[in-house]
Legacy VTK file of the C-alpha trace (Angstrom):
# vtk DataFile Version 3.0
C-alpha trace
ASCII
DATASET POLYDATA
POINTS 151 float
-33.162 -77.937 -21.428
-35.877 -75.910 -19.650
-37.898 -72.943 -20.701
-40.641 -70.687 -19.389
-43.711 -68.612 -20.955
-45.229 -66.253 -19.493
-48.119 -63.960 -20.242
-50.088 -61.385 -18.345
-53.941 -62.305 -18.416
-56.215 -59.588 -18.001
-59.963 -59.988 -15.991
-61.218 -58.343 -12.869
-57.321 -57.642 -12.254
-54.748 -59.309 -14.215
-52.926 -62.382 -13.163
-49.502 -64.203 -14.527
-49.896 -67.591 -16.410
-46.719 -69.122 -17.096
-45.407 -72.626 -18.480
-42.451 -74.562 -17.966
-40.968 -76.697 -20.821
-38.278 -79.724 -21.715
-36.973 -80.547 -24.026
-36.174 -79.185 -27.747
-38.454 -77.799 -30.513
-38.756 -81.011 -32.093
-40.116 -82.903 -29.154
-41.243 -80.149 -26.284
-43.138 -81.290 -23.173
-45.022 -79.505 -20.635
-42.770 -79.815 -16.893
-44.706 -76.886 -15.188
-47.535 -74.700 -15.443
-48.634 -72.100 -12.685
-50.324 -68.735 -12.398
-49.788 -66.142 -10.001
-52.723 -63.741 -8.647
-52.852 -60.381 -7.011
-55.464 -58.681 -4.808
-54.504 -55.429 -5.653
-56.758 -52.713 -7.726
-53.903 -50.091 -8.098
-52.624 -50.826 -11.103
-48.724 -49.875 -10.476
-49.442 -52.490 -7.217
-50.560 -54.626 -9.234
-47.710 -54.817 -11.485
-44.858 -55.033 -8.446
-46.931 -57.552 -6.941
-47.181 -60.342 -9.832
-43.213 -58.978 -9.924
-42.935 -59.893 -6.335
-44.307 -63.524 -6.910
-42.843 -64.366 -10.144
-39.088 -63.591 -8.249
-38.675 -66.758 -6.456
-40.148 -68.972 -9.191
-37.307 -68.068 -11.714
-34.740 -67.499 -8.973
-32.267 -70.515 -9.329
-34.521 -72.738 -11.422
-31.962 -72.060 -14.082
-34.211 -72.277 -17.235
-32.193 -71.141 -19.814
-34.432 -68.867 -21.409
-37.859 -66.935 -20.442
-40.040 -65.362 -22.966
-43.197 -63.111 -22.077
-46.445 -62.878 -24.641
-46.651 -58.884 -25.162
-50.060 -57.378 -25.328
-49.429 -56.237 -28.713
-49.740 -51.947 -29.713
-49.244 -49.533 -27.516
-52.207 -48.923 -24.935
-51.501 -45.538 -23.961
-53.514 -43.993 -27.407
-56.335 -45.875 -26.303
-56.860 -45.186 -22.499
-57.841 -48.911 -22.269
-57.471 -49.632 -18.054
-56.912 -53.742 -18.930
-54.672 -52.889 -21.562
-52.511 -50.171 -19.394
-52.876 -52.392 -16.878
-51.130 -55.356 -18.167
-48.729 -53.299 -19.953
-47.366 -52.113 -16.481
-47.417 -55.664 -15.381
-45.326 -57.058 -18.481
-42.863 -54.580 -17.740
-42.336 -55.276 -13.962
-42.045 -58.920 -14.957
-39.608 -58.461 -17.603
-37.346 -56.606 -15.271
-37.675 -58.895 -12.092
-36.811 -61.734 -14.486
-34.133 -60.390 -16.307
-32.740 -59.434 -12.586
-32.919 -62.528 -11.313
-31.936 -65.299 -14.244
-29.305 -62.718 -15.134
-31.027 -63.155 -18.746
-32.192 -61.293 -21.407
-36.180 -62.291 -21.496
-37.738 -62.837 -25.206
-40.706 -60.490 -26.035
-43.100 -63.064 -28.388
-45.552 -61.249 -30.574
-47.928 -63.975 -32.317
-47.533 -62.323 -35.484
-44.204 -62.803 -35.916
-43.669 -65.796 -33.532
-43.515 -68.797 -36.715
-40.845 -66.186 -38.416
-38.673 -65.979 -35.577
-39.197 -70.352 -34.654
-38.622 -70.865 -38.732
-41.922 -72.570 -39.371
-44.972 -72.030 -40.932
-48.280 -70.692 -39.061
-50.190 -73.378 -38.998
-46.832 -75.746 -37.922
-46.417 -73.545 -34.814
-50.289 -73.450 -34.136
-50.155 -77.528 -34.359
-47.688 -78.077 -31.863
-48.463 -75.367 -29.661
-52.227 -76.873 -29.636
-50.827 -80.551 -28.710
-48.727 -79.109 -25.537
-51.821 -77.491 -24.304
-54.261 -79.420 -21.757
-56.200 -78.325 -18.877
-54.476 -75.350 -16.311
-51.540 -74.637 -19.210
-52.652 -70.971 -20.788
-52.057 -71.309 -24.916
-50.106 -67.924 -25.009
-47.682 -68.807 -22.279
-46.944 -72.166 -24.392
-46.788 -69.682 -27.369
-44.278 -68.127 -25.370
-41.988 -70.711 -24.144
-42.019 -72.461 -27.535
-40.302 -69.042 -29.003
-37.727 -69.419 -25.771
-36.994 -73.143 -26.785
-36.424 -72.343 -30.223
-34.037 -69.683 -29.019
-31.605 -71.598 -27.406
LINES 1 152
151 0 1 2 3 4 5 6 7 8 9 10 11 12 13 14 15 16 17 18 19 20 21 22 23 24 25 26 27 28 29 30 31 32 33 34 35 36 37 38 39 40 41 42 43 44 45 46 47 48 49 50 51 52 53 54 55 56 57 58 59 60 61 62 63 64 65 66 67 68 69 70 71 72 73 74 75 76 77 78 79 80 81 82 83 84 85 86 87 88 89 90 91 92 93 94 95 96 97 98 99 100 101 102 103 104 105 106 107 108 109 110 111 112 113 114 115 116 117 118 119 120 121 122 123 124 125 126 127 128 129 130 131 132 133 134 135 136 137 138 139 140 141 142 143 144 145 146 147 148 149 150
């Protein structure tokens, strides 16, 4: 069984981090791990581009479920550009994978990620910790930990 995570990481312009896994919850290893960049500044490019290059890597690859790491509240109150920004990007990438794996795509918030995996905090924190290593991002594990516990 194969999951992804993905989360939108915001810097200089925001980029997608994602992580495949194997597996089951009990015993989940890391298959995959890439992140995608733009060279956009618009922000609403920005967001259809990360779209644009997350399309063929969940095209086909048949992972049966995908799970995105949500910014959290609502940016719009704040004006925050990062914020907005990767707000607009989550969205594009939700949609371009839901098109294309034909599959509903889990929205993980950390608070209530151990509720919705049925373990405690510091269980989920432990085993996300041991699947991270060097060039995996910890929220897109986060992520595809709540899609393997999903299916």
């Amino acid at each position: 069984m194969s999951v992804l995570g993905v989360v939108v990481v915001t810097g200089k312009s925001p980029r997608v981090q994602a992580v495949a896994l194997e597996g089951n919850i009990n015993a989940p290893t890391v298959a995959d791990a890439f992140e995608l960049r733009t060279s956009s500044t618009d922000p609403a490019e920005q967001a259809v581009d990360l779209a644009r290059h997350i399309a063929p890597k969940v095209t086909g690859v048949g992972y049966q479920g995908v799970a995105i790491r949500v910014a959290g509240a609502s940016p719009v109150g704040r004006r925050n550009k990062a914020a907005f920004s990767r707000a607009h990007c989550e969205g594009a990438l939700i949609y371009v994978i839901r098109t294309a794996t034909g599959n509903p795509v889990t929205v993980v918030d950390p608070v209530t990620a151990p509720k919705s995996v049925g373990m405690k905090k510091p269980q989920l924190e432990e085993l996300v910790d041991g699947l991270v290593s060097k060039g995996v991002n910890r929220e897109a594990v986060l992520a595809a930990v709540v899609a393997l516990a999903g299916v």
